[in-house]
C-alpha positions in Angstrom: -17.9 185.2 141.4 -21.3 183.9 142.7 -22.5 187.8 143.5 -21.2 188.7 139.9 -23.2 186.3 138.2 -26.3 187.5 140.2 -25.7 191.0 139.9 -25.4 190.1 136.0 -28.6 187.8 135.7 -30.2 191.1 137.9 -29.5 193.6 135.3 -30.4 191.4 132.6 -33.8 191.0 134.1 -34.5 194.5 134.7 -33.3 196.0 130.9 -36.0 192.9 129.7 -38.7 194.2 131.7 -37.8 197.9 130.8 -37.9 197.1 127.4 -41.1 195.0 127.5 -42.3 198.1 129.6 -41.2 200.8 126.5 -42.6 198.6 124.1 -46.3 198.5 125.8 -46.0 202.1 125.6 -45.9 202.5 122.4 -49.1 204.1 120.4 -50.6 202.2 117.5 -53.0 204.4 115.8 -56.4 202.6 115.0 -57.0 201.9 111.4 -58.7 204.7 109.8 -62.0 203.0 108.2 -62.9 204.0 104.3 -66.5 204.5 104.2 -67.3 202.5 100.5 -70.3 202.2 98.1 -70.9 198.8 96.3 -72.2 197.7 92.6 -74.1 194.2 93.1 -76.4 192.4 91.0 -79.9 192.1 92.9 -83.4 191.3 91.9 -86.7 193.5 91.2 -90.0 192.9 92.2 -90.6 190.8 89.5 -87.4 188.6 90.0 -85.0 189.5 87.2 -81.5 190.2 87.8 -80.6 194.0 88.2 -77.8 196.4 89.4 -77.9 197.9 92.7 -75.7 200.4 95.0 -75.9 201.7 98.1 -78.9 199.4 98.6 -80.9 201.6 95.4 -82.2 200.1 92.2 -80.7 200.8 88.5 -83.6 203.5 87.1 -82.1 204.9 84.3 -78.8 204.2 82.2 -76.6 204.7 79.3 -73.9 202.1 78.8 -73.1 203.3 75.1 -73.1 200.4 73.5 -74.3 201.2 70.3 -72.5 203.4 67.2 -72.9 207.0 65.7 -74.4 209.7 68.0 -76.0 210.0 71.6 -79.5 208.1 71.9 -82.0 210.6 71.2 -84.4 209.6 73.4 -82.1 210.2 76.7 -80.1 213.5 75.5 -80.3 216.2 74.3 -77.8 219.2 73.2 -77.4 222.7 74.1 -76.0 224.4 71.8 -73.9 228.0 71.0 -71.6 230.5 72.9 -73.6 230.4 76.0 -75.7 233.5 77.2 -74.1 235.7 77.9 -70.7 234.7 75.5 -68.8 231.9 77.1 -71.8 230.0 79.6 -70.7 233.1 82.4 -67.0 232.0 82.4 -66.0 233.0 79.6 -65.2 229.7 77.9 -63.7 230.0 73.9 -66.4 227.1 72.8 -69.3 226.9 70.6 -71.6 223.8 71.2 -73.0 222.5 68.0 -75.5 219.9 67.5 -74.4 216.6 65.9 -77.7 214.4 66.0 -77.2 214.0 62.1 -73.4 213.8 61.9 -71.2 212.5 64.6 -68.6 215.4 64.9 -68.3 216.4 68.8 -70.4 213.7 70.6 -69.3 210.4 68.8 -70.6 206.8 70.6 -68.4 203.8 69.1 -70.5 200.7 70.8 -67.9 201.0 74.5 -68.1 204.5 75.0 -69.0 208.2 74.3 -66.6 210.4 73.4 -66.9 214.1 73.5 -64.5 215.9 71.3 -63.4 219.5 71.3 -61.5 220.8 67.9 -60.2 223.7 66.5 -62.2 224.6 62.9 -60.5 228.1 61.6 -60.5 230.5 64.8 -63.7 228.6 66.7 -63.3 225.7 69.0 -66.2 223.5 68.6 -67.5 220.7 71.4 -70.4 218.8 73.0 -72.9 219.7 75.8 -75.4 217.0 76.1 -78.1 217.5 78.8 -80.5 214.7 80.1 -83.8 214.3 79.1 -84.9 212.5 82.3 -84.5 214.3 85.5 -84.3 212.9 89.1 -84.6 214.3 92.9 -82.4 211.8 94.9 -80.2 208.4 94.6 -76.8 207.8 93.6 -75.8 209.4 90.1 -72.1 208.3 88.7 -70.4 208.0 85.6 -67.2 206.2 84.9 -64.5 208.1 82.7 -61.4 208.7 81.4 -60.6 212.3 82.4 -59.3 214.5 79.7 -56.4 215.8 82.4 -55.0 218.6 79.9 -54.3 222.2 81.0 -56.6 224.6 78.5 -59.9 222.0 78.9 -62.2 222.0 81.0 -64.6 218.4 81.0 -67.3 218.3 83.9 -70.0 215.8 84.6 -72.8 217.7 86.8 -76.3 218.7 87.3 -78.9 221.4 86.9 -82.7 221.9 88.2 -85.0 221.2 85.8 -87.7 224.1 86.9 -84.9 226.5 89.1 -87.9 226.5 91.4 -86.0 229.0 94.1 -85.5 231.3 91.4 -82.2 231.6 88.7 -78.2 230.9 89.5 -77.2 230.1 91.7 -80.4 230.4 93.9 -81.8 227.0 92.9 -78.4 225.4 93.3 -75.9 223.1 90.7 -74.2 219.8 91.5 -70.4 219.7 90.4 -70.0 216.1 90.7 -66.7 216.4 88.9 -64.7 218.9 87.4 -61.0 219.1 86.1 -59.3 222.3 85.1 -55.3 221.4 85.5 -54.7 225.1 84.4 -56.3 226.5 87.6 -56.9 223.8 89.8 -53.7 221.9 89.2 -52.7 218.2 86.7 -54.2 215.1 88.0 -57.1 216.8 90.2 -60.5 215.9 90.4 -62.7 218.1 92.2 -66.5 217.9 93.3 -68.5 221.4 94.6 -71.9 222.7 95.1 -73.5 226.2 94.4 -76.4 228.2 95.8 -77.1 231.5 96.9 -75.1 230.6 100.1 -72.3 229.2 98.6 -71.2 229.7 94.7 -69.3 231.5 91.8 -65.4 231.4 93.6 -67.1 230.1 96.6 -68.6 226.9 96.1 -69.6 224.3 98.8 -66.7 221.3 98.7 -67.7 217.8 98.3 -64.3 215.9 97.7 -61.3 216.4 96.1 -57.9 214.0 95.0 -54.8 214.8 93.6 -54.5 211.1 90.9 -51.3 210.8 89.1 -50.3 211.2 85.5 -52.3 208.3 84.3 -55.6 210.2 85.0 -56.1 210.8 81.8 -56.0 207.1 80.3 -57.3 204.6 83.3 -61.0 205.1 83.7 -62.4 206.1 86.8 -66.0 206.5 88.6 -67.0 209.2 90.1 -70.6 209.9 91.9 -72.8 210.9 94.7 -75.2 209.6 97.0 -78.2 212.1 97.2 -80.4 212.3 99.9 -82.5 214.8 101.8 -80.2 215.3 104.1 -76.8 215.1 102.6 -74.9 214.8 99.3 -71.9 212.4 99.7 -69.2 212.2 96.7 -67.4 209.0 95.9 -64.4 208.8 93.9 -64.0 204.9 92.6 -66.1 203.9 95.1 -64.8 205.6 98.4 -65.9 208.5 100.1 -64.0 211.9 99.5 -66.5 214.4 101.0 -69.8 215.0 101.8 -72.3 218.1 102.8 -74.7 218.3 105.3 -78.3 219.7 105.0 -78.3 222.6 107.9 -81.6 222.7 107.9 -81.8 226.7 106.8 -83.8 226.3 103.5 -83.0 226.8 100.1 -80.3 229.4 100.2 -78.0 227.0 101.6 -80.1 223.8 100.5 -81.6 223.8 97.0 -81.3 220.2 96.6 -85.0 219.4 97.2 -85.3 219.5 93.5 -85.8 217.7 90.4 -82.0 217.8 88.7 -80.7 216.6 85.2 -77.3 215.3 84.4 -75.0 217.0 82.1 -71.9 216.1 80.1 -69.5 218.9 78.4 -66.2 219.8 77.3 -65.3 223.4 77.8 -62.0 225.3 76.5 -60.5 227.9 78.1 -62.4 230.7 80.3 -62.2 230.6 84.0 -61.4 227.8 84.6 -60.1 226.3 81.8 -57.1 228.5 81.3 -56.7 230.9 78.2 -53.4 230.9 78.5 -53.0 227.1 78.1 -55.5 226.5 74.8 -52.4 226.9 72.8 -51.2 223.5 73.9 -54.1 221.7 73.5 -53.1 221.4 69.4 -56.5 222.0 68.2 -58.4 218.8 69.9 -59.1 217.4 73.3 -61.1 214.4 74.1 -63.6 213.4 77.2 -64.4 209.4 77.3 -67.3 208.5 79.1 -68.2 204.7 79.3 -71.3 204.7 81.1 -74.0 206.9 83.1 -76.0 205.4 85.7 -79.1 206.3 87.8 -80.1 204.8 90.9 -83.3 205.3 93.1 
């Protein structure tokens, strides 16, 4: 009886160090770290309260909070078909100016909105261009995302002077696109063009798959800018960046002054021809604010 009991209390101690031995063996993956920006209220150098990000100082702004049409003295619209017909992707709409009447680019003291509508056969929307350009810093925009197959609604940047010559050989900054049509529902997407990289080809910078509610929570959206990199950040966390190579301007035009714009296209290449139908004659692109830092 004695040997069975030690015999038992034996195996007993070996299947609880065997277990304690599988159980150090077992892999726990680090936690992956989320590289974040932050929006804090600092000071300037003459001691009044202001916003910075990324360790950069509020520059420029527009927080909508005012009623009728865009402020004149930050935006201003390009209008028509595009040259040639459709802005080169063969989009159905015709930007008009509404500085008089607010028609297609309507503030209502929160937020812009930028409306697309069917008048007869012609689709009419809003393509409103910065005044105020800027080489460097973190550029972002908080929105509701229109998220509807047929439009097209992209926040994103041109050169001022297209120093390194025309498209796309003194670059563009997508800083967000969505085309559900082509690029699938509840995507945002973030690219860059130049001579190396553009048309179907673009340079990624980020890229997330939201869920049906993208189209009614708002959501920020921006990059960090620098000379050696452009970083994207969807609601604050990093999604991608892109690295300066160091082989000049064919690859790296972003050594330039660059000006924000804000449209609503319909249909064309990426919008989706096929889809306009379902659109019902209107869309809608909310933006609440537009923010500069340097």
């Amino acid at each position: 009886m004695k040997k069975q009991h030690s015999l038992k209390r034996r195996l007993l101690l070996l299947s609880g160090v065997a277990a304690i031995m599988c159980t150090s063996c077992i892999f726990i993956p680090p936690k992956e770290e989320v590289e974040t920006v932050k929006t804090e209220v600092g000071k300037d150098e003459n001691g009044k309260d202001v916003l910075k990000k990324d360790g950069l100082t509020l520059v420029w702004q527009d927080e909508f909070k005012y009623t009728g049409v865009p402020d004149t003295s930050k935006w201003k619209y390009q209008t028509g078909h595009g040259n040639p017909y459709g802005w080169g992707n063969n989009e159905q709409q015709n930007y008009i100016d509404n500085t008089t009447v607010a028609k297609t680019a309507i503030v209502n003291g929160e937020y812009l909105t930028i409306k697309a509508y069917k008048e007869g056969n012609e689709w009419k929307s809003a393509r409103l261009n910065s005044i105020q350009s800027w080489k460097y810093g973190y550029i972002e925009a908080r929105m509701k995302i229109t998220d509807r197959a047929g439009a097209w609604p992209a926040f994103w940047m041109m050169p001022q002077d297209s120093v390194y010559g025309p498209w796309p050989k003194s670059g563009e900054i997508d800083i967000m696109e969505n085309a559900p049509a082509t690029a699938g529902l509840h995507k945002l997407f973030s690219s860059l063009h130049a001579e190396g990289h553009n048309s179907a080809n673009p340079e990624s910078i980020g890229s997330k798959k939201f869920d049906n509610k993208l189209s009614s929570e708002w959501h920020t959206v921006g990059i960090r800018w620098t000379e050696n990199k452009i970083a994207c950040y969807y609601d604050d966390v990093l999604v991608g960046e892109y690295i300066n190579n160091g082989t000049g301007y064919k690859d790296w035009p972003y050594d330039q002054k660059f000006y924000i714009i804000l449209n609503l296209a319909i249909g064309g290449n990426l919008g989706g021809d096929d889809y306009v139908g379902n659109l019902n004659g209107q869309a809608e692109f909310l933006i609440d604010y537009v923010r500069v830092y340097q």
